[in-house]
N, C-alpha and C positions, 0 to 999 in steps of 0.2 A: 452437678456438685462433684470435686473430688472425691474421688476414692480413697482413702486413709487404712494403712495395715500395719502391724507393728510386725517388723522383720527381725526375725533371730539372725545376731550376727556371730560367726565361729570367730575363736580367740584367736586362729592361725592366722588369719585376713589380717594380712598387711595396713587395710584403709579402717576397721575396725573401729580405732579411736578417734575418727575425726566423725563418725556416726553416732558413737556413746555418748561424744560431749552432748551430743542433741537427743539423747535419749532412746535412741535407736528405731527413731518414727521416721518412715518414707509415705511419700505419694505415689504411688503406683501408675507408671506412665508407660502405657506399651508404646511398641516402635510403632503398631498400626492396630486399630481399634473398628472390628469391622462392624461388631455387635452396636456401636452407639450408630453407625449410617443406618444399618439394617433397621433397626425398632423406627428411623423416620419413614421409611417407606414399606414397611412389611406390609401394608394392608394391598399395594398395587402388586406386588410380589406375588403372592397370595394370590390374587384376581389374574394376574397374568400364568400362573403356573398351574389354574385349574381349568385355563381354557385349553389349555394344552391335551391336558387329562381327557378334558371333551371330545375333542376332534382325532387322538389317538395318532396326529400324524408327527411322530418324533425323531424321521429321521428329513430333513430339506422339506419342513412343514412350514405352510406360511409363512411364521413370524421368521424366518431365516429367510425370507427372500426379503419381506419390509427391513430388517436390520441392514441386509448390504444396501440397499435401496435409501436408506439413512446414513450410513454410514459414507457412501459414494458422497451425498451432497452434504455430508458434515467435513471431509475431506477436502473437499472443490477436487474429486476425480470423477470421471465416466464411470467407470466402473467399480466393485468392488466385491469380491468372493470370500465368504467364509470357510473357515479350517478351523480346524481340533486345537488348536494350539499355537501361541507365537513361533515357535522351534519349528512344526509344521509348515507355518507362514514363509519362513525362511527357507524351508526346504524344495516348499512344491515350487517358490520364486526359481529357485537356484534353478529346478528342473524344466518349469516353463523356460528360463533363458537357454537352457540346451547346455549346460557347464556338465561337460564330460571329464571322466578319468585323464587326470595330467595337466588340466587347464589350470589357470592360475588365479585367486580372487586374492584382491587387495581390502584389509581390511583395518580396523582397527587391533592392537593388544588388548585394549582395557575396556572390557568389555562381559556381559553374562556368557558363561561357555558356550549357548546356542550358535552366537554368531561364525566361530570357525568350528564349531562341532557341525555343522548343517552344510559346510565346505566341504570336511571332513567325507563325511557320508555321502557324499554326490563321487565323490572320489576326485576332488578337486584337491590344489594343494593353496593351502591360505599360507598368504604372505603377509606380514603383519608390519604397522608401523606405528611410530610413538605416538604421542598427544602432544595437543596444547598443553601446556604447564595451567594456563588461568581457567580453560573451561573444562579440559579432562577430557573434548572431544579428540576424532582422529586429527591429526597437525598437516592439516591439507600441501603445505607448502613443504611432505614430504612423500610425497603420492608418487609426483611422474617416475622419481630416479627409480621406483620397484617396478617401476613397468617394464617387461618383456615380450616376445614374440605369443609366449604362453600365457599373457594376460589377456583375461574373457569379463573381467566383471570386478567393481569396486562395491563392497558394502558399507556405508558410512551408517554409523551409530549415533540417533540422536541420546546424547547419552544423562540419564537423570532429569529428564522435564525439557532440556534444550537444548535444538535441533542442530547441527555443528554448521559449519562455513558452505551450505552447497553449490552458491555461483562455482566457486572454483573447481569444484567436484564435478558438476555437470560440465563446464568449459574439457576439462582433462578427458573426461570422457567422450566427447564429442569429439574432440580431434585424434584420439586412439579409439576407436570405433569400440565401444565400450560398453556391455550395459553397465546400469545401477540401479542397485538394491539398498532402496532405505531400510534399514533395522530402525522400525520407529517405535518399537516394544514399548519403552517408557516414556513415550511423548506425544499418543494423540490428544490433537487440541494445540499444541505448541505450535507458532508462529516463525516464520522467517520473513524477513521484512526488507527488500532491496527496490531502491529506482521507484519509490512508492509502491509497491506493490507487497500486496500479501500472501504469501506461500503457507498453506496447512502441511506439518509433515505428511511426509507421506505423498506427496502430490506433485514433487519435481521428480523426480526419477523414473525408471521404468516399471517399477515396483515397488510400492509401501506396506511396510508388514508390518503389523499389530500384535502383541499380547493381551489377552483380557482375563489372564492368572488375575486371582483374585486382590490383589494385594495392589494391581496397579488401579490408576484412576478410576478407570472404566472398569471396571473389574465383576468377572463372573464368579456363579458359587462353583467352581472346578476351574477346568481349562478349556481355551477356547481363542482363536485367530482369526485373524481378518488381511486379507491382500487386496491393495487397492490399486487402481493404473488407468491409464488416460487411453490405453491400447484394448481393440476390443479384440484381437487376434488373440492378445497376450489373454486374456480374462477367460475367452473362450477354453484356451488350453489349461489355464487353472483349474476350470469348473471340471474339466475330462481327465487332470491329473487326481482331483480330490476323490474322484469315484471307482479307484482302479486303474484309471486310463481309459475307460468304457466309453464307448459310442458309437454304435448304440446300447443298448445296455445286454452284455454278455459279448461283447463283440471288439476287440482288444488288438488298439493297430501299436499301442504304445503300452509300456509297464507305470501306473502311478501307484496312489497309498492308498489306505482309507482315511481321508484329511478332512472327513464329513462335521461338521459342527452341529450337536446335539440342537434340535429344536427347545428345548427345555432352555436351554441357556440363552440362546436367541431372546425368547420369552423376556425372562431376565434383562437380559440388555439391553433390550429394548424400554423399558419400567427405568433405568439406571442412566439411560443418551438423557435423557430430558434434563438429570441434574448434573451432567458433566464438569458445566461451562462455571454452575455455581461453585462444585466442589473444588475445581480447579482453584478459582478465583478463591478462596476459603484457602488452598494449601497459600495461597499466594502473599496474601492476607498475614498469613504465620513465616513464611519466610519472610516479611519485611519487619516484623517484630522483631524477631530473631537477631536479623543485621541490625537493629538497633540496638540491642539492648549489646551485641557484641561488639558495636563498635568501639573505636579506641581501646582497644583489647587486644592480645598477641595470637585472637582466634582469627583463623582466614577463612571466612565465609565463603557464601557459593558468587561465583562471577559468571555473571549473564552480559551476553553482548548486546549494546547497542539497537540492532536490528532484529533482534530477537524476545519473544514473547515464552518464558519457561512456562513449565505448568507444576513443575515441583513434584515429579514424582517422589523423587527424595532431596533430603537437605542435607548436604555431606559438607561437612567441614573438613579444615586441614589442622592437624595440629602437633605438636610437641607431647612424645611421650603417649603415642594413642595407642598404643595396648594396656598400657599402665588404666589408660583415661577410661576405655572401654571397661574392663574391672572395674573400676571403683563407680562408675554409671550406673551396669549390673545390681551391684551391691546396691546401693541407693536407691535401685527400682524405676530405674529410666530403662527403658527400651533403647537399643541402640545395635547396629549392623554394621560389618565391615562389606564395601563395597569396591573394589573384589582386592583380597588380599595377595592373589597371586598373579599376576600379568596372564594372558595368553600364551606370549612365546615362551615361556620357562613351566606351563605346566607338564606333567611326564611326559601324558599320552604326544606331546608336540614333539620329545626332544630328539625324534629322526627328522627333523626339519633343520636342527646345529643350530640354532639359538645357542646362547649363551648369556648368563649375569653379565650384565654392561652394555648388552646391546641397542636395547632400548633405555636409556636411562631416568626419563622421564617418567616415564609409567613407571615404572619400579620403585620409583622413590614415590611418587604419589600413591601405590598403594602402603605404603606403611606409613602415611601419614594423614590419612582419610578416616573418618568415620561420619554412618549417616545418625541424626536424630529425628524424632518425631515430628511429623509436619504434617498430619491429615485434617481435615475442617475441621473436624469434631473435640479438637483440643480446646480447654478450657485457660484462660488467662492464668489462672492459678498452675496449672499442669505447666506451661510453654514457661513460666516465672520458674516455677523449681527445675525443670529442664538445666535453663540456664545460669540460676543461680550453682546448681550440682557442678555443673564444667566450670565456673569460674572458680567454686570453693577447690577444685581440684587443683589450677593452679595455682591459687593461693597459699 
């Protein structure tokens, strides 16, 4: 049942009276709602987190080895290694592939700061280029011209539920000797689909790295990563980068992190793989409601290619006037995010790189005209109806 709370509105709020005419009653719609998944499965929770307790082995305890061991063949990879964090995923990749001080990684702008922060920190310099205008991924068909003598690595972003162009990506890379690093943060489960054949993110490149922040699909209660790869050299050197670089243990031919992913969460993740495929299908479900009820409307929904299977981690629309839209949402008690308001290349810590406004123009303009709304299973038809009625009353 909906939720129903009567919001005090201040007189200064601009949008104010288009709330009063209706008595100043909202339905209360978070962006994501973790409490209504959680109460379906609390009771495996619960049973998976006091076996834990049992066995006392919390740091590469069992269920951390069955999680990559599931996660490998939910991927369609050989392998696959746990880590502390998506950002981590991205990092210990970076450092498995050998990306030393000065090398060069091609990535996307539009993106969660991980992806050229984890550059960043290897001491690599990210070179960044625009998007697609229709999917917001990286714009493959401007890859090769950034490539120089000092390119070691492309990271493609599957970005929002689905997965970008990678024939092209893998081709590019194979003819400039190349690794790649999927950023698959918010797309496990998402599909590529080419020559009949079906690609799991995560599963063409030479690495596929995961988030499981709470908030994405798969999502744990904290932080927590996963890198997956069809190379068992590579995986090897994961597992020896996650532990210090040790091996044997106290015995250090390399420097890595502590990139251990807690057994407790494993646990967890473990209870939560079972309903992935549903929960996904469920966001999937609300994204096609959505594009319906938007249709024939001057909202520009999400565009999914063809060959491509999203999973909807978020539903981001394009529109006229979205900081205006974002407020008055707010106000209303719609949950709603901007996803990411600032490009890559124009954030501070970048601007010893000489970017400038205008250089990617694409992404630029698609972050101020972006915003996500709610789309997790657990929405109720009444909530996803006020959702949209809320954005249509705004332009009206």
């Amino acid at each position: 049942m909906s939720v129903i709370k009567i919001v005090k509105i201040s007189t200064g709020d601009e949008y104010s009276h288009l709330l009063l005419k209706k008595g100043a009653i909202c339905m209360n719609v978070p962006l994501l709602d973790l409490k209504a998944q959680y109460i379906s499965i609390k009771d495996e929770v619960t049973e998976a987190i006091e076996k834990v307790f049992e066995h006392q082995k919390f740091i590469i305890g069992p269920e951390v080895k069955e999680l990559e061991e599931k996660i490998a063949d939910y991927c369609k990879t050989k392998y696959a290694v746990s880590v502390s964090s998506g950002t981590d995923a991205l990092l210990a990749a970076l450092m498995a592939a050998d990306i030393k001080p000065g090398d060069e990684v091609i990535t996307t702008t539009y993106s969660f700061f991980a992806t050229a922060g984890c550059i960043h920190r290897v001491g690599a310099v990210p070179v960044f280029v625009d998007i697609d205008e229709k999917t917001y991924n990286i714009d493959v068909e401007k890859i090769e011209k950034k490539i120089t003598d000092k390119t070691k690595a492309i990271i493609p972003v599957h970005l929002f539920g689905q997965m970008c162009n990678m024939e092209p990506v893998m081709k590019i890379a194979r003819n400039n000797g190349l690794k790649v690093i999927e950023d698959a943060a918010q797309s496990i489960g998402s599909i590529y689909q080419k020559d009949k054949i079906s690609y799991k993110a995560g599963s063409m490149g030479d690495f596929g790295c995961f988030s499981f922040f709470p908030s994405k699909n798969l999502g744990a209660c904290g932080d927590g990563g996963m890198v997956v790869t069809q190379d068992k050299k590579l995986a090897d050197m994961l597992e020896i980068l996650r532990n210090h670089g040790a091996k044997p243990k106290y015995y250090h031919k390399i420097v890595g992190g502590n990139f251990r992913l807690d057994t407790l969460q494993a646990a967890i993740l473990l209870v939560k793989l079972k309903y992935l495929d549903s929960w996904s299908s469920g966001r999937r479900r609300n994204a096609k409601y959505y594009n319906e009820r938007f249709s024939g409307t001057e909202i520009v929904t999400p565009y999914v290619e063809d060959y491509n299977y999203s999973i909807y981690n978020q539903y981001v629309i394009r529109v006229s006037n979205r900081d205006k839209l974002l407020k008055y949402l707010q106000t209303s008690g719609v949950g709603c995010e901007i996803y990411y308001p600032v490009p890559l290349h124009l954030q501070e810590c970048f601007s010893y790189l000489g970017y400038k406004k205008g250089d990617l123009p694409v992404a630029e303009k698609i972050a101020e005209e972006t915003i996500a709304l709610p789309v997790y299973t657990e929405l109720t038809k009444e909530q996803k109806d006020y959702v949209v009625d809320k954005v249509l009353e705004f332009y009206r």
